[in-house]
N, C-alpha and C positions, 0 to 999 in steps of 0.2 A: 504494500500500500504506500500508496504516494501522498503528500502534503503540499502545495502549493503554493503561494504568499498570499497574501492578506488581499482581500477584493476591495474592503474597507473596515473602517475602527470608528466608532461611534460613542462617544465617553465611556459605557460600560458594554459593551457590546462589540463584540469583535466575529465576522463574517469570513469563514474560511473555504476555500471549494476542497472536498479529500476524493482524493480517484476511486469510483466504484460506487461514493455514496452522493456526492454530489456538492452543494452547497451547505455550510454545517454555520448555525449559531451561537456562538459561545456569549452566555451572559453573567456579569457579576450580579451573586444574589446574595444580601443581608441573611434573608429567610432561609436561605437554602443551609444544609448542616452535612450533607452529602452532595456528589457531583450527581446530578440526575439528566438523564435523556428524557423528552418527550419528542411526541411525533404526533402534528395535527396537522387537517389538511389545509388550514387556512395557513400556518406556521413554518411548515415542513419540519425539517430537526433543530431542536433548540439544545441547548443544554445548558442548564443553572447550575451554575459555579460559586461557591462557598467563597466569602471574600480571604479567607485565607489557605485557598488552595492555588494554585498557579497554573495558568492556560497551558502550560505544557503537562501537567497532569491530569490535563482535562482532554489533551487531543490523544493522550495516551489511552484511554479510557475509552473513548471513542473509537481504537483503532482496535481495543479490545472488543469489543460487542458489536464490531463489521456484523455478523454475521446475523445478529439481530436486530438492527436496525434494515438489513436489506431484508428482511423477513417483514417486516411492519411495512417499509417502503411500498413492496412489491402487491399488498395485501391494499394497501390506500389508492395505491393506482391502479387496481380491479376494479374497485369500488368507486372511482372515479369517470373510470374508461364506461363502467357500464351504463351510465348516469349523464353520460357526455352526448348533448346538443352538436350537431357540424351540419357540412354542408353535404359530405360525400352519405351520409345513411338517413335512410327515408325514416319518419317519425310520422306515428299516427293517430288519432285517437280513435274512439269509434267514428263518429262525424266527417273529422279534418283531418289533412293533411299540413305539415308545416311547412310553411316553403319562406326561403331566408334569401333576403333580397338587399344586393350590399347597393347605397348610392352614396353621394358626393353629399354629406351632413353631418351633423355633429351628435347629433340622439341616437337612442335609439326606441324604435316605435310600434306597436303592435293594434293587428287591426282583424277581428272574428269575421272573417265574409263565408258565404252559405258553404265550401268544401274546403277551408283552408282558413289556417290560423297563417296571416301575412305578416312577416316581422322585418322591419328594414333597419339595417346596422350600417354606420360611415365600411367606406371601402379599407381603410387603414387597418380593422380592430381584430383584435387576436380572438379567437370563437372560443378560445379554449381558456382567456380567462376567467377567473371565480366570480365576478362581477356581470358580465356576460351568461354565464350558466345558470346564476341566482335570476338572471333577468330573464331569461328562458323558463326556465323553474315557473317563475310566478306568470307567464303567458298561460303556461300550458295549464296552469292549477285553477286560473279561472277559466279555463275553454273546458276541462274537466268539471268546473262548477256548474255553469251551462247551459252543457250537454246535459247534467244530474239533470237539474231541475224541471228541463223539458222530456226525460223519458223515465226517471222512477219512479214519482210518487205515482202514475196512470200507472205504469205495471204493476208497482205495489198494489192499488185499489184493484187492479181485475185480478191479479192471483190472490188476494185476501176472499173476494166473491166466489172467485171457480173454486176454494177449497172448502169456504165457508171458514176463515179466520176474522179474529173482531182484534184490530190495535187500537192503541188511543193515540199518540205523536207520531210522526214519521219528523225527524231530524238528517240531513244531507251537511258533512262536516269532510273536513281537508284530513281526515283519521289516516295516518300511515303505519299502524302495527296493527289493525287487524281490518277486515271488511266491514264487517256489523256488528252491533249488538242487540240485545234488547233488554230491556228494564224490567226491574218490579212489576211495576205497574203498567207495563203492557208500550212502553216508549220504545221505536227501532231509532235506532240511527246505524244510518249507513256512510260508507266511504264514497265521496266522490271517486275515488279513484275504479272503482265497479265499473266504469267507462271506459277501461283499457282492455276489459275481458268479453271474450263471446258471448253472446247472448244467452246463449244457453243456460252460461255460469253465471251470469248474472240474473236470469228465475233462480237457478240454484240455490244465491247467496240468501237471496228476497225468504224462499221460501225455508231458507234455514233458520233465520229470525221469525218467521212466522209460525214455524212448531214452537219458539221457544215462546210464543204467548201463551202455549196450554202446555208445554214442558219445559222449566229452566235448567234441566241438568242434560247432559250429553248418552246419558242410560236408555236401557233397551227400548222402552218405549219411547224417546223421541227418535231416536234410530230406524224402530221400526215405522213411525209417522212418515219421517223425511222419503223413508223408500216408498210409501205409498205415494203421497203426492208429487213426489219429483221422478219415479218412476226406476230410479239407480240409485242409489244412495252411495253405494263402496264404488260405482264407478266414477260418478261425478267428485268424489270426495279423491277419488284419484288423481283425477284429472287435472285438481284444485293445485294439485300438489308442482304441476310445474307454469304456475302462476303466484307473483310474490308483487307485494307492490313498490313499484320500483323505482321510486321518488321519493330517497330520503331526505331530510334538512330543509 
């Protein structure tokens, strides 16, 4: 492993590049009582340094746990790449398509027209900034809002009829750990995000909130409900499984 010189030095703060890992932070910390690594993706590698320890005991440290910080690296920028808006991979929701259109301007702009979420970026800007992607993020989270709004709560109301379920709230929320729930007292709320999945899976979801207005537990009898009214239960529940929602932050 290689070391590099100094990119810049910042009163307590010193920015290093090391071959293999990349750009590394070194920072003087009061607080800190050991040399600690952290890795976020707003951040990249920081590392809090104890005011009486010395930046060459801290690049040594660093060059000790190469091997785990390229584990955390390569795990962030999965999770990145999967998550990543561009121009070369098509995006879509159930509705729209995204189509990203560079002009000669300083904003950036977003416009819902009837097949396509239209977003126009200056021709300069890098797509794969975090700034950029947050701005992408919140397009698509209201174009997912919507699209909710104009096709859930109607299929909610006709599968509550064709099965003969009674709720009392139906709630439509930005929820990204799980699809739905339902309440005590008979309240669904659902994920916008239901609008990335087949329709199918989304009666699925609908009507797996809906047994839990007369079952709140996941036992043999709501099991055996869900297979009547949805017609598969272990295969839909299958199928479920390589669908995840995939808009975290």
């Amino acid at each position: 492993m290689q070391i590099y010189l100094n990119l810049s030095s910042v009163k307590d703060e010193v920015i290093e590049h090391i071959a293999s890992i990349g750009e590394v932070r070194f920072l003087k910390s009061k607080r800190a009582k050991r040399i600690n690594i952290s890795i976020k993706p707003e951040q990249g590698v920081r590392v809090a340094v104890p005011v009486r320890s010395s930046l060459k005991a801290a690049k040594a440290f660093v060059i000790e746990k190469e091997q785990w910080i390229l584990k955390h690296l390569e795990r962030l920028n999965h999770k990145k790449s999967s998550q990543t808006f561009c121009e070369e991979k098509e995006f879509k929701t159930r509705d729209h398509t995204l189509k990203i259109i560079r002009e000669e301007r300083n904003n950036m702009n977003a416009r819902l027209e009837k097949d396509f979420i239209i977003v126009r970026i200056p021709e300069y800007l890098e797509i794969n900034q975090d700034f950029v992607q947050d701005f992408f993020k919140k397009v698509v989270s209201e174009t997912l809002r919507s699209e909710a709004k104009q096709y859930i709560p109607r299929k909610v109301k006709e599968l509550a009829e064709q099965h003969k379920f009674s709720y009392n709230e139906l709630r439509l929320k930005n929820i990204k750990t799980r699809w739905g729930s339902c309440s005590t007292k008979n309240n669904i709320n659902l994920s916008i995000h239901l609008m990335m999945l087949p329709d199918h899976l989304i009666d699925f979801i609908i009507l797996h909130e809906l047994c839990h207005t007369i079952h709140k537990n996941h036992g043999p009898k709501f099991k055996a409900l869900l297979d009547e009214v949805s017609g598969d239960q272990k295969g839909l529940e299958k199928e479920m499984k390589d669908y995840r929602i995939w808009m975290k932050g």
